[in-house]
N, C-alpha and C positions, 0 to 999 in steps of 0.2 A: 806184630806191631802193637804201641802201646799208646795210650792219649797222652798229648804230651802234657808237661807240666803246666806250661805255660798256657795252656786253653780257658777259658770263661767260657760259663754255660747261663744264659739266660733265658728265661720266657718272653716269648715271643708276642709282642705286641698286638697282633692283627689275625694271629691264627694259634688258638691253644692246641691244638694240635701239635703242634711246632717248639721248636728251640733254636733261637739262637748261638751259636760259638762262635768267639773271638778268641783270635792267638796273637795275646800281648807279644810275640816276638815278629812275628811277620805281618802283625797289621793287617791280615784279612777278615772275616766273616760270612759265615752259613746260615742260610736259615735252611733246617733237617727235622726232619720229623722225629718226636719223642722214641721212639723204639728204636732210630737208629743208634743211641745214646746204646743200647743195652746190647743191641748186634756188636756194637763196640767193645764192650765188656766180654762179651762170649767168643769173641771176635769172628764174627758170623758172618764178616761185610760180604759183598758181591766183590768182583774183582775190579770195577769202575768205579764203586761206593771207595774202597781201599785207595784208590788212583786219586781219586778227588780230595780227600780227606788229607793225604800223603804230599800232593800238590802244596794245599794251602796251611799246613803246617800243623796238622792238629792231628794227625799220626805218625808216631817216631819208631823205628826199631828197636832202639835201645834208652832207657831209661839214661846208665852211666855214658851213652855216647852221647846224650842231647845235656847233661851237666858240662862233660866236658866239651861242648860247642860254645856253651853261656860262658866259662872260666876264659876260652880262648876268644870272645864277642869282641871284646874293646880291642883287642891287639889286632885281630883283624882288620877293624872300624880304620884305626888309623895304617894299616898297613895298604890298605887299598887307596886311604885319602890322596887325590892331586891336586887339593885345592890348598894354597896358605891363605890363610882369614888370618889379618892382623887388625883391632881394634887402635888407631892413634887417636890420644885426647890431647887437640891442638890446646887445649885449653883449658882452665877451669871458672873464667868468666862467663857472665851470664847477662843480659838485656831484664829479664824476667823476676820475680823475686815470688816462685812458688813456696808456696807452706809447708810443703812436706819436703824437698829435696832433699835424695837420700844419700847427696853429696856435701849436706848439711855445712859444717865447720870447714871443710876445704876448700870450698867455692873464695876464689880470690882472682885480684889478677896477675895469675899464672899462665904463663905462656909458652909454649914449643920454643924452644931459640934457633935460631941458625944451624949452631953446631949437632945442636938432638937430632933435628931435621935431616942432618947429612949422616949420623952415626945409624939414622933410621932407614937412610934407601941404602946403605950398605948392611944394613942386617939383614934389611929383605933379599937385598941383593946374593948375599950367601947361603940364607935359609931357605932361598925357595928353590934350589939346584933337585932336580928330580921330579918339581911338582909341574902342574899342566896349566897351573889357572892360578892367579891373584887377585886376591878380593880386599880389598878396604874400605873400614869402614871409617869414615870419619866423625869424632865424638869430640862432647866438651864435657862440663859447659854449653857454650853453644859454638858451634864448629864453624858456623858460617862469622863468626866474629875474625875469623883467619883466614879471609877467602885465598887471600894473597899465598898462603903458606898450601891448601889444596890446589890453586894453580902450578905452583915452583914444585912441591912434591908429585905431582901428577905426571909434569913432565919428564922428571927425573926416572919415574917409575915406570913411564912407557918405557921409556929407550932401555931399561932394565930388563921390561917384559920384550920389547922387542930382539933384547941380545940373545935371550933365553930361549926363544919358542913359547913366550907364556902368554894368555890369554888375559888384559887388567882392564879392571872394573874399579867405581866404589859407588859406595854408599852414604848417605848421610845420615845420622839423628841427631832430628832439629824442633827446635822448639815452632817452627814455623814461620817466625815474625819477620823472618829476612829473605825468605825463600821466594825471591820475586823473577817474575820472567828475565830481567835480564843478568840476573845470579845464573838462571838455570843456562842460558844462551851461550853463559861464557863457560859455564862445567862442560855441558854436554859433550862437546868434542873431544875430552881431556879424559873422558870415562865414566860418565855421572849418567846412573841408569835410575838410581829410583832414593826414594828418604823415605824416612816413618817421620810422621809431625804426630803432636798429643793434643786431643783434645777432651778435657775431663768431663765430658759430661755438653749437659745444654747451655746455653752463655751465660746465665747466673749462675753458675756454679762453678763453669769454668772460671768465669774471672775472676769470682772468689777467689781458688786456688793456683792460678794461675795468669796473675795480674803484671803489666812494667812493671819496674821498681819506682814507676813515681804513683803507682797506685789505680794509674788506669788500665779497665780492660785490656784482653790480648786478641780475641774471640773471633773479633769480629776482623781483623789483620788477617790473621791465620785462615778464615775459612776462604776470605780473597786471594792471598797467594795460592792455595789450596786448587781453587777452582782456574785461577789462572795457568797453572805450569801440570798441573794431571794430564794433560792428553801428551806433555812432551815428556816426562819422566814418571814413571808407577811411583804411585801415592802407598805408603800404608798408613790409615791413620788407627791410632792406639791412643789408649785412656786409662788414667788412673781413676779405681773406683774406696769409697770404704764401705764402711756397714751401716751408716747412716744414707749416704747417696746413691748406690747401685743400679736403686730400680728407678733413678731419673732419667738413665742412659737412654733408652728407644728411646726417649723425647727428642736426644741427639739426632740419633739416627734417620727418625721421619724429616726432621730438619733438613741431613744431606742431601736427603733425594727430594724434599720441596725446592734448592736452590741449586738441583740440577747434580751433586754427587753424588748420581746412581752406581750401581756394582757394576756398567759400565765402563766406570769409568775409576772409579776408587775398589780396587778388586779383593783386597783385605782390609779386615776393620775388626780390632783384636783389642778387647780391654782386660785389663790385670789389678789384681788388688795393690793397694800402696802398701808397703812395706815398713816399719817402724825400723829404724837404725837404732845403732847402738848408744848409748849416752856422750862415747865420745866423737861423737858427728852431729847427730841429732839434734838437725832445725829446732829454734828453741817454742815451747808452746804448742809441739804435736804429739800427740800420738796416738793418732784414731786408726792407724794402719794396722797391719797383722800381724803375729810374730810369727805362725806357724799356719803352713798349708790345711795343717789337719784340722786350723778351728772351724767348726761347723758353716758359720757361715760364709764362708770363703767356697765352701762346694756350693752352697746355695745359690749363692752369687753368680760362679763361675756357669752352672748349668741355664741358669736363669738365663744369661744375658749372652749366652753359647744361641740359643734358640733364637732369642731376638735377633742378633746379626746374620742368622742363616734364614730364619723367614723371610726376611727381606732383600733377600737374595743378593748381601754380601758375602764373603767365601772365608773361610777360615781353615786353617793347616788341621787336616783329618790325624787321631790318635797315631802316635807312629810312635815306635822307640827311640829314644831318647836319651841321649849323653849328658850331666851337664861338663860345662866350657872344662873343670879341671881334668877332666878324663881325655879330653880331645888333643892332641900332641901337634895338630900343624896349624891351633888358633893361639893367638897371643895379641894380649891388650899392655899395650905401650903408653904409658904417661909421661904426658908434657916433659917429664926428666926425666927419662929415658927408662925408666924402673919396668919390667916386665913385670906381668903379671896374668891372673888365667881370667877371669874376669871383673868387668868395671866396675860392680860393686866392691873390690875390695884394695882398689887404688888408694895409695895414701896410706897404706895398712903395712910395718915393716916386719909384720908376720907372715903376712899373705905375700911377700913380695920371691917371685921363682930368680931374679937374675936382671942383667941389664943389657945395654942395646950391645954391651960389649963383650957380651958372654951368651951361653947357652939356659936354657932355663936349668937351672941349678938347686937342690936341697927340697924338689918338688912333694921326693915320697915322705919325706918327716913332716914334714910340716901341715898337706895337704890334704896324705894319707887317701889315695885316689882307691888304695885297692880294700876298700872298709866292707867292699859287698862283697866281696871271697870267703863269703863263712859259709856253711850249713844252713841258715837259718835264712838268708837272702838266695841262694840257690834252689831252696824249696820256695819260694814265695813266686804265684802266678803273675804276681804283680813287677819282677824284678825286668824285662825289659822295657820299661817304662819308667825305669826309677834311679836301676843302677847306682844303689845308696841316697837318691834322691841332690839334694841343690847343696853343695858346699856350704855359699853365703848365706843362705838361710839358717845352716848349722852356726855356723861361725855366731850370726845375729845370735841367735835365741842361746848358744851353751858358752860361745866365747873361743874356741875351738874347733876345728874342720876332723879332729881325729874323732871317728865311729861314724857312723851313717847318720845319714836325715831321712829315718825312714816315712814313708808316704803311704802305708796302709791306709789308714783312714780314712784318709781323701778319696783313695782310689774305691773304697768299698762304697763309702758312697757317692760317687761319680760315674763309675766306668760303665758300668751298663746305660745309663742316659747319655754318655757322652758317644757313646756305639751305635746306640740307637736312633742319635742325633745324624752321623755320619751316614747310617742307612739310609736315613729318612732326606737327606740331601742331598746323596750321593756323591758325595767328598772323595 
C-alpha cells in the first residue's frame, strides 16, 4: 500500500504531536500522530491502522491504478449522474442597475419568447430520458421579471416529469426585490423549493453597488422579502465582495441575526469575489474586481470571511471535489434564444456557444477543450481533485481562450490547509 497522491499533510493545530491528512479526492480527514506518517513509509501500519487509512483514502495499492482512477473521474462523475440541471435565462432585463454586472453590455430587454419556451420543455423533454430528477434553475437578468413564463414552463415541465418518473424542482437567482410572499405562494406548488438573493455587504455599501436604476437603495426591500418568505422556501443568501470592501461583510452578518436571520433560518451564507469582465461586456467605469483566483488577496479574503460565516453559526458547503459546469455533461445553460451553453458567464459569447435548443451540444471539445488536465503535470498535482484544470470562464476572462488549464495552485497552497481546518473546526 502506498500514500496516495492526492493526500495533504498538515500540522495539527491543538496538538503538535499530531498531523493532520486531507485527501483532496475524498474529502475526508485525520488527525494521526507524527510517526504514523513514517509507519507509513516503512509501511509498518497495524492491520486496523492500514483498514482506516485505506477507508478514507489516504492508502492506495497502486500508484498507476489510483492515476488511472483520476484519468477515468470525470467520466464516471457523469456516468453515474440522474439529475439534468438546466440553467434558463428568462431574460436579460434587470429592475437594478449594479456597477459591476458581469452581464455588462448584454443586459437589454431580452426576452424567452413563446416559441424558445416550447423548443425548451421539448429539449428537456428528450434529454432527460434516463435521468431520475430535474432541476431548474431559473436566471436573468432578473428571472422573476417573467413570473408568468416560470408559471407556463413549470407546468409544462411537471406533466413532462410526470410522463417520465422524473422528480421537478427549481430554483431561483434573484436579485431579491420581487421575491414577495405572494410570488413565493404562487411558485411554491409549481416546484419552487429555494433562491440565492445577493446582498453585497452592509446597506451602505450594498446600495452603492447595488442600487434601482432610479438610484435608490435595494437593501432594505431585499432584507423584507428575505425575512418574509425564508421559513416557506430556503434562503441562500451570497455577496459580492472586492479588495477594498471584504472585511465590511460580518457587519452584514451581525445585522441578519439582529433582525431575526439566524442560521436558523438562513442556512447558507456564501460570499465570492467580483469578477472583472472582459472589455467586451464590461460595465463601464469598473474594474475593482479580480482577474485571477491566484491574486493574493482573494485567499485572504476568501479565508477571512470563510470563518466569519461559520463562527456565526451560518453553514457553508465543506471542501469537496469539484467539476467546473464545462466538464459536467447533463448541466446546460440555455439563453433567452435558445443558444446552449455550459455556463452563465459565457452567454452571449459565439465562441463559447456548445449548440442550440435544436441540437445536442456540439463542437464542445475544440472549443472548450474540457480534457486540458490529462497531462502529467495535473495528474501529479495533490491539488487536482479540486481543480480538474480549474474555472473555464475565468481562463477565457483573463487569456481570451478556454484552451489549457486555469490552474489553481496558488490559491490552493495558500488556502487549503485553513480551509481544512476551518471544516474541522465546525464540523462541516
Amino acid at each position: 500500500m502506498k500514500l496516495s497522491k492526492y493526500c495533504k499533510i498538515y500540522p495539527s493545530p491543538t496538538d503538535p504531536g499530531s498531523v493532520v491528512l486531507f485527501s483532496t479526492l475524498h474529502a475526508s480527514a485525520l488527525q494521526v500522530p507524527v510517526g504514523l506518517i513514517n509507519d507509513m513509509a516503512q509501511d509498518s501500519l497495524s492491520a486496523a491502522e492500514r483498514e482506516t487509512l485505506s477507508t478514507h483514502g489516504f492508502l492506495v495499492p497502486d500508484a498507476e491504478e489510483e492515476r488511472l482512477t483520476m484519468l477515468g473521474y470525470v467520466r464516471d462523475v457523469n456516468n453515474l449522474d440522474k439529475v439534468l440541471s438546466c440553467v434558463l435565462v428568462l431574460n436579460l432585463d434587470c429592475n437594478l442597475g449594479c456597477r459591476y454586472c458581469f452581464e455588462g453590455t448584454r443586459k437589454g430587454r431580452h426576452y424567452l419568447s413563446d416559441g424558445t419556451a416550447d423548443l425548451f420543455v421539448d429539449f428537456v423533454k428528450r434529454t432527460s430520458i434516463g435521468k431520475e430528477e430535474l432541476r431548474i434553475t431559473f436566471y436573468g437578468g432578473e428571472p422573476l421579471l417573467s413570473v408568468e413564463r416560470i408559471v407556463s414552463i413549470s407546468h409544462k415541465l411537471r406533466a413532462v416529469a410526470g410522463e417520465q418518473g422524473l422528480k421537478y424542482s427549481f430554483f431561483l437567482v434573484t436579485n431579491g426585490t420581487l421575491l414577495t410572499p405572494a410570488i413565493v405562494r404562487e411558485l411554491v406548488p409549481l416546484g419552487l423549493t429555494a433562491a440565492k438573493v445577493t446582498l453585497d455587504g452592509p446597506k451602505e455599501i450594498h446600495d452603492l453597488f447595488r442600487p434601482f436604476k432610479s438610484g435608490v437603495g435595494s437593501f432594505d426591500v431585499i432584507v423584507r422579502n428575505i425575512r418574509d418568505v425564508c421559513d416557506t422556501i430556503r434562503i441562500q443568501i451570497g455577496g459580492n465582495y472586492t479588495q477594498e470592501h471584504f472585511r465590511e461583510f460580518p457587519r452584514l452578518l451581525d445585522y441578519l441575526s439582529d433582525v431575526g436571520l439566524t442560521p436558523e433560518r438562513i442556512p447558507i451564507v456564501k460570499f465570492d469575489p467580483v469578477v472583472n469582465e472582459t472589455r467586451e461586456f464590461a460595465p463601464p467605469d469598473f474594474n475593482d474586481g479580480c482577474a485571477s483566483i491566484n491574486e493574493p488577496w482573494v485567499a485572504e479574503a476568501g479565508l477571512y470571511l470563510r470563518e466569519e460565516v461559520l463562527k456565526r453559526g451560518y453553514r457553508l458547503p465543506k471542501i469537496m471535489p469539484a467539476l467546473c459546469s464545462v466538464l459536467r455533461e447533463g448541466n446546460f445553460v440555455v439563453n433567452y434564444d435558445g443558444a446552449l451553453y455550459t455556463c452563465p458567464g459565457m452567454i452571449g459569447r459565439s465562441e463559447c456557444r456548445i449548440g442550440d435548443l435544436t441540437s445536442d451540444r456540439a463542437g464542445l471539445r475544440a472549443s472548450h477543450d474540457p480534457d486540458a488536465w490529462k497531462n502529467d503535470t495535473c495528474l501529479a498535482c495533490e491539488y487536482l481533485p479540486l481543480c480538474f484544470g480549474g474555472c473555464k470562464y475565468m481562463k477565457l476572462l483573463r487569456d481570451g481562450s478556454m484552451r489549457g488549464i486555469n490552474c489553481q495552485k496558488e490559491y490552493f497552497d495558500r488556502t487549503l490547509a485553513g480551509l481544512v481546518l476551518q471544516d474541522i473546526k465546525y464540523d462541516l
